[in-house]
N, CA, C and O atoms as a Tinker XYZ file with bonds, in Angstrom:
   232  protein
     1  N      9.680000  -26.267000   -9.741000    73     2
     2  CA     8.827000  -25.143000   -9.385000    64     1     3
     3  C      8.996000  -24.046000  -10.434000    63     2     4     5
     4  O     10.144000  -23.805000  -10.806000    81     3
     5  N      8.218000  -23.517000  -10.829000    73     3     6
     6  CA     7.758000  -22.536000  -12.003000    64     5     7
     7  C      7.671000  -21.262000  -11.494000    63     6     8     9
     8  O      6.802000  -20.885000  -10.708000    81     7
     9  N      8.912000  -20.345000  -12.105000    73     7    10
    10  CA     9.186000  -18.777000  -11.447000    64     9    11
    11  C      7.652000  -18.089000  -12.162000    63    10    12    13
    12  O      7.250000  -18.473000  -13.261000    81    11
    13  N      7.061000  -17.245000  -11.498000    73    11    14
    14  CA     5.485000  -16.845000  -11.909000    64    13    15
    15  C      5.758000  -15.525000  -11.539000    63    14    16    17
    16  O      4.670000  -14.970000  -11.697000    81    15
    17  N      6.558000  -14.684000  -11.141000    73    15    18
    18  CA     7.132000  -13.246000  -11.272000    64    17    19
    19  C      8.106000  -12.758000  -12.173000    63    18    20    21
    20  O      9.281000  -13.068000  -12.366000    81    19
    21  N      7.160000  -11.713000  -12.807000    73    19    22
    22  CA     7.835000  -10.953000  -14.090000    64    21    23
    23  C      9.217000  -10.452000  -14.145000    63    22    24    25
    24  O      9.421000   -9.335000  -13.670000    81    23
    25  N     10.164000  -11.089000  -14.636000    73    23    26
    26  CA    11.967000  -10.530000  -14.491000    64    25    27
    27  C     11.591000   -9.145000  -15.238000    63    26    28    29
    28  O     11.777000   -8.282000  -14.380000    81    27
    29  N     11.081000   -8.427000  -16.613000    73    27    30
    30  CA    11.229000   -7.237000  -17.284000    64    29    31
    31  C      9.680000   -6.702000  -17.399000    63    30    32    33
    32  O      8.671000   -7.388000  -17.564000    81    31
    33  N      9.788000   -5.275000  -17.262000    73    31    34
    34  CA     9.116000   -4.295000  -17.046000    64    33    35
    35  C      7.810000   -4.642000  -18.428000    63    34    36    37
    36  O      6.689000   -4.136000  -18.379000    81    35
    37  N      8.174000   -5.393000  -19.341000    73    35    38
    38  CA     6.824000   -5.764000  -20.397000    64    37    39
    39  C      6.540000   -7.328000  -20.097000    63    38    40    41
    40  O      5.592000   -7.803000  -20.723000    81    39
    41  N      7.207000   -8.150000  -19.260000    73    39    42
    42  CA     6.331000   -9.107000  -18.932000    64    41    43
    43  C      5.227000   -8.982000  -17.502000    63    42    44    45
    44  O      4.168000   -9.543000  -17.221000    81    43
    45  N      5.865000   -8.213000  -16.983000    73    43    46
    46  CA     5.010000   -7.504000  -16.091000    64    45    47
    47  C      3.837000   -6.582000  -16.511000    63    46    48    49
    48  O      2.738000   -6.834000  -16.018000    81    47
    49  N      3.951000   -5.568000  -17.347000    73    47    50
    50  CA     2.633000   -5.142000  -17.978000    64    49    51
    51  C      1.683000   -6.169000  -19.120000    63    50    52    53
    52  O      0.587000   -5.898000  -19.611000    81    51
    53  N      2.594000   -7.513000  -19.345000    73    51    54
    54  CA     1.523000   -8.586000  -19.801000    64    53    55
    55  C      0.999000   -8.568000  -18.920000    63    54    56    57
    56  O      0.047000   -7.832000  -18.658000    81    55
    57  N      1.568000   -9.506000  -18.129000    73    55    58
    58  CA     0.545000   -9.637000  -16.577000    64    57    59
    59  C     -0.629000   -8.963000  -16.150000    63    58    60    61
    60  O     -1.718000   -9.519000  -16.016000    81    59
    61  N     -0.390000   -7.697000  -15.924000    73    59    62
    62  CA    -1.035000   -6.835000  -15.683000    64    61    63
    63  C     -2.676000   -6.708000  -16.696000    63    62    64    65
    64  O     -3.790000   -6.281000  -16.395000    81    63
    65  N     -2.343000   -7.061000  -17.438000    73    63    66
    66  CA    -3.323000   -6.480000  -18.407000    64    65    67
    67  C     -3.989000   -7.468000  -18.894000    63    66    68    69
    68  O     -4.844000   -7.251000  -19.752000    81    67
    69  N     -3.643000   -9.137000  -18.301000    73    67    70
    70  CA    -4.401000   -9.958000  -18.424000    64    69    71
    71  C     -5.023000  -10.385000  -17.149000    63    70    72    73
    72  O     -5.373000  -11.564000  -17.093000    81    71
    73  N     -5.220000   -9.633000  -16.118000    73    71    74
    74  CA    -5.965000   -9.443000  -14.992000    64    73    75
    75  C     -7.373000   -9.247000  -15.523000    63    74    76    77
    76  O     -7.597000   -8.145000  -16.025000    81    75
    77  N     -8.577000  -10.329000  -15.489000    73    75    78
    78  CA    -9.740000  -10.021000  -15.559000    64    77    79
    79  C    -10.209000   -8.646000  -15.248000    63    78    80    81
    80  O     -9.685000   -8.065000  -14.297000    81    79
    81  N    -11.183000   -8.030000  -15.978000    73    79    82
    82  CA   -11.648000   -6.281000  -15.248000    64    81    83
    83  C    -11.919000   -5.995000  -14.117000    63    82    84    85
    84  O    -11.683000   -4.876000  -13.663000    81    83
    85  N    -12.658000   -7.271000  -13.198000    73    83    86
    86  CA   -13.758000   -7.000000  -12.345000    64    85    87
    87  C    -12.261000   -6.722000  -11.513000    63    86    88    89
    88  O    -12.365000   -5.805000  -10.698000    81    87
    89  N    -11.261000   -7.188000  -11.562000    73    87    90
    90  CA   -10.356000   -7.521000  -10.557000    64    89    91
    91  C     -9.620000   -5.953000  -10.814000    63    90    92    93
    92  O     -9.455000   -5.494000   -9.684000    81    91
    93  N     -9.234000   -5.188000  -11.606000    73    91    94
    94  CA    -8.625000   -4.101000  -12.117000    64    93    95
    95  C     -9.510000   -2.879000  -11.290000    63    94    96    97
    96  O    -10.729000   -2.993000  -11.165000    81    95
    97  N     -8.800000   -1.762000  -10.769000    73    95    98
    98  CA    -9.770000   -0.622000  -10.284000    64    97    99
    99  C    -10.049000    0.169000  -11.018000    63    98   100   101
   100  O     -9.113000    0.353000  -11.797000    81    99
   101  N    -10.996000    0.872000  -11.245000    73    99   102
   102  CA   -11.358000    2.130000  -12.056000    64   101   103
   103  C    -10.939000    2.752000  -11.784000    63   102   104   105
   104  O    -10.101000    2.643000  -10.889000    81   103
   105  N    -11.374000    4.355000  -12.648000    73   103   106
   106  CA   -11.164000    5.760000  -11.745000    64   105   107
   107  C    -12.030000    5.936000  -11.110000    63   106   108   109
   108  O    -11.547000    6.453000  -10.103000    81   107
   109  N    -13.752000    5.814000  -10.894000    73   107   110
   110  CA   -14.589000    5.711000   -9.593000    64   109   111
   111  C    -13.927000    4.891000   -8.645000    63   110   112   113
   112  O    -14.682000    4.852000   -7.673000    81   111
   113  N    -13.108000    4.344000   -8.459000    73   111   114
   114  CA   -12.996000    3.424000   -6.898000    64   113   115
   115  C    -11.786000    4.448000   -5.672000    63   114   116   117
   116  O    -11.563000    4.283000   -4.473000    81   115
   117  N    -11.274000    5.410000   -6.607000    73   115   118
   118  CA   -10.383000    6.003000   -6.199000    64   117   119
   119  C    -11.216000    6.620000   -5.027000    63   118   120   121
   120  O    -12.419000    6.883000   -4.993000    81   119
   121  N    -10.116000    6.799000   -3.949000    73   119   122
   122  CA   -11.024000    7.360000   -2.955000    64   121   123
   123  C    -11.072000    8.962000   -2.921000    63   122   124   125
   124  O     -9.861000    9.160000   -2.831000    81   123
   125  N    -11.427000    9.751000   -2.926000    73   123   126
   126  CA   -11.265000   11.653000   -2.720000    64   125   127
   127  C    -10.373000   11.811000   -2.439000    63   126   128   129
   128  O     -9.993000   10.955000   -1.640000    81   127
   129  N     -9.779000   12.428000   -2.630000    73   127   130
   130  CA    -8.239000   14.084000   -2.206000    64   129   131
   131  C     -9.008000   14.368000   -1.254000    63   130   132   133
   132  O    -10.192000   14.696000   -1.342000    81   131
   133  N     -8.239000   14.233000   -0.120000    73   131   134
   134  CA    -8.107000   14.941000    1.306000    64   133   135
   135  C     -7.096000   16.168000    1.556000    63   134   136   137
   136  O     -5.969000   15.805000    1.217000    81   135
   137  N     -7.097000   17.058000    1.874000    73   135   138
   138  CA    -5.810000   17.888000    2.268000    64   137   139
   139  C     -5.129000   17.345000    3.458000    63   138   140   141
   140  O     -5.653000   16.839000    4.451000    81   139
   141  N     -3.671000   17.558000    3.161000    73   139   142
   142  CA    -2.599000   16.621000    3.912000    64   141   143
   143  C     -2.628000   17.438000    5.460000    63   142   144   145
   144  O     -2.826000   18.607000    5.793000    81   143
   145  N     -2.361000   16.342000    6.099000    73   143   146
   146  CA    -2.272000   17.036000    7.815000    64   145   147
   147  C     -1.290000   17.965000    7.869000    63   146   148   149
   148  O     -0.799000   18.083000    6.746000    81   147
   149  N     -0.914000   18.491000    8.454000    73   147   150
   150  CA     0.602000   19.411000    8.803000    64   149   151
   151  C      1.432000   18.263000    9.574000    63   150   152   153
   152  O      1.084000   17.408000   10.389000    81   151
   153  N      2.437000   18.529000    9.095000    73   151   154
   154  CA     3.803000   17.872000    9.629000    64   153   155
   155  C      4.478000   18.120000   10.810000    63   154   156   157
   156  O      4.861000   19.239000   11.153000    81   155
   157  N      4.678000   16.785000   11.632000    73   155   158
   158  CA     4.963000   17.212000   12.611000    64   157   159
   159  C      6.668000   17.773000   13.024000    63   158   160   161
   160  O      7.140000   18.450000   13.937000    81   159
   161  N      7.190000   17.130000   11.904000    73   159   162
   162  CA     8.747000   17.762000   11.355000    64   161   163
   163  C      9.257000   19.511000   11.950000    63   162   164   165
   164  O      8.872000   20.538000   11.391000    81   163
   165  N      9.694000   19.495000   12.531000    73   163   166
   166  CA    10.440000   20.939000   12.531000    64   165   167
   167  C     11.839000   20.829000   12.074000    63   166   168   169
   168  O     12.670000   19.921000   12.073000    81   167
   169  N     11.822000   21.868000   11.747000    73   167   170
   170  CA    13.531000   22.329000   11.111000    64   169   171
   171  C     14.444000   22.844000   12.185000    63   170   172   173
   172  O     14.347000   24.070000   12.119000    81   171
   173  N     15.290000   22.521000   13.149000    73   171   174
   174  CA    15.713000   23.494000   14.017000    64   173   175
   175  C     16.921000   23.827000   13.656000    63   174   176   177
   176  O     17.341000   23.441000   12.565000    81   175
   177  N     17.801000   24.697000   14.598000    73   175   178
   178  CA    19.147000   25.072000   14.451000    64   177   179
   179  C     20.139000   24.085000   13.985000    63   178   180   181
   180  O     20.940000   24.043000   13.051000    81   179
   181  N     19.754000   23.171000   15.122000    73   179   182
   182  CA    20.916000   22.000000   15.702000    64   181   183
   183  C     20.778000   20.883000   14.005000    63   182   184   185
   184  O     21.726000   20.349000   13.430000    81   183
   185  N     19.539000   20.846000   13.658000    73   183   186
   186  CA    19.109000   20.141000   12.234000    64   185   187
   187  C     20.266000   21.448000   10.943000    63   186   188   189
   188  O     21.061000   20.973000   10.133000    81   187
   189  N     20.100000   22.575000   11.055000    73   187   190
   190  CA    21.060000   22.996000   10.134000    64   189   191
   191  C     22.396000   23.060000    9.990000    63   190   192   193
   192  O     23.079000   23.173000    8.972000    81   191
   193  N     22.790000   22.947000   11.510000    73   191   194
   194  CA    23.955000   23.094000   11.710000    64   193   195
   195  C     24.690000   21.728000   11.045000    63   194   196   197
   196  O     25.815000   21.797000   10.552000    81   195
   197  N     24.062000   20.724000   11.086000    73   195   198
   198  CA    24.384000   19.496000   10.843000    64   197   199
   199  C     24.625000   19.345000    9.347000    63   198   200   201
   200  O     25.240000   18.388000    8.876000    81   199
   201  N     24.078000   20.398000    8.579000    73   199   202
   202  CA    24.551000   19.976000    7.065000    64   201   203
   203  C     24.813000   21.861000    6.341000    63   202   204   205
   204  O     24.436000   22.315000    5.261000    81   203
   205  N     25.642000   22.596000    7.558000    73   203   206
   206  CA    26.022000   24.205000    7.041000    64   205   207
   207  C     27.062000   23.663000    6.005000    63   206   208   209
   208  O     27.165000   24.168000    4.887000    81   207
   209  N     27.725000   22.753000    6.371000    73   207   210
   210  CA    29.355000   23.075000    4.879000    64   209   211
   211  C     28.472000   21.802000    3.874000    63   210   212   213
   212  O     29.045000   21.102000    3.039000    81   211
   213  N     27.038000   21.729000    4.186000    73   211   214
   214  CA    27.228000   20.572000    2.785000    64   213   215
   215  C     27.916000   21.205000    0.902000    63   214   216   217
   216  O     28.338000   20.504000   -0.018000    81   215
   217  N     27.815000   22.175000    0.945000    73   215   218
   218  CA    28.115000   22.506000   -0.088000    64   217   219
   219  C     29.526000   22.169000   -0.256000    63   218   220   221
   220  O     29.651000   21.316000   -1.135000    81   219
   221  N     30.572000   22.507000    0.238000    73   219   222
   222  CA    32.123000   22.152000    0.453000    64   221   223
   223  C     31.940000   20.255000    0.044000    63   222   224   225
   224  O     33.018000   19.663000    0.086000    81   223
   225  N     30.988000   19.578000   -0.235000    73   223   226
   226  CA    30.998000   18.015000   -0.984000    64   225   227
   227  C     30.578000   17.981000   -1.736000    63   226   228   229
   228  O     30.782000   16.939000   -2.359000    81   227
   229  N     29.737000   18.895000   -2.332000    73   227   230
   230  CA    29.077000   18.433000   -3.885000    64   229   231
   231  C     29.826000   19.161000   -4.836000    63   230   232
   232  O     29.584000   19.039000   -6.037000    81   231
């Protein structure tokens, strides 16, 4: 059986670049910039308290 995945970062951009065009995306196919939702993430106390002495490790 014949390994067919690129071990280094320039046999992989061979690859790449011998992909027929039709198969390659343009910059028209890109879809629009949307503005990002708001996050539902909060920061609370109990979240800071959990890393107040991080400095005392780095």
């Amino acid at each position: 059986m014949r390994n067919t995945e690129a071990d280094t970062l320039d046999e992989l951009i061979d690859d790449c670049t011998a992909m027929p065009a039709e198969l390659r995306p343009t910059a028209g196919e890109l879809p629009e910039m949307r503005a990002a939702s708001p996050s539902p993430w909060q920061v609370t106390d109990a979240c800071v308290a959990q890393v107040d002495d991080l400095d005392a490790y780095v």
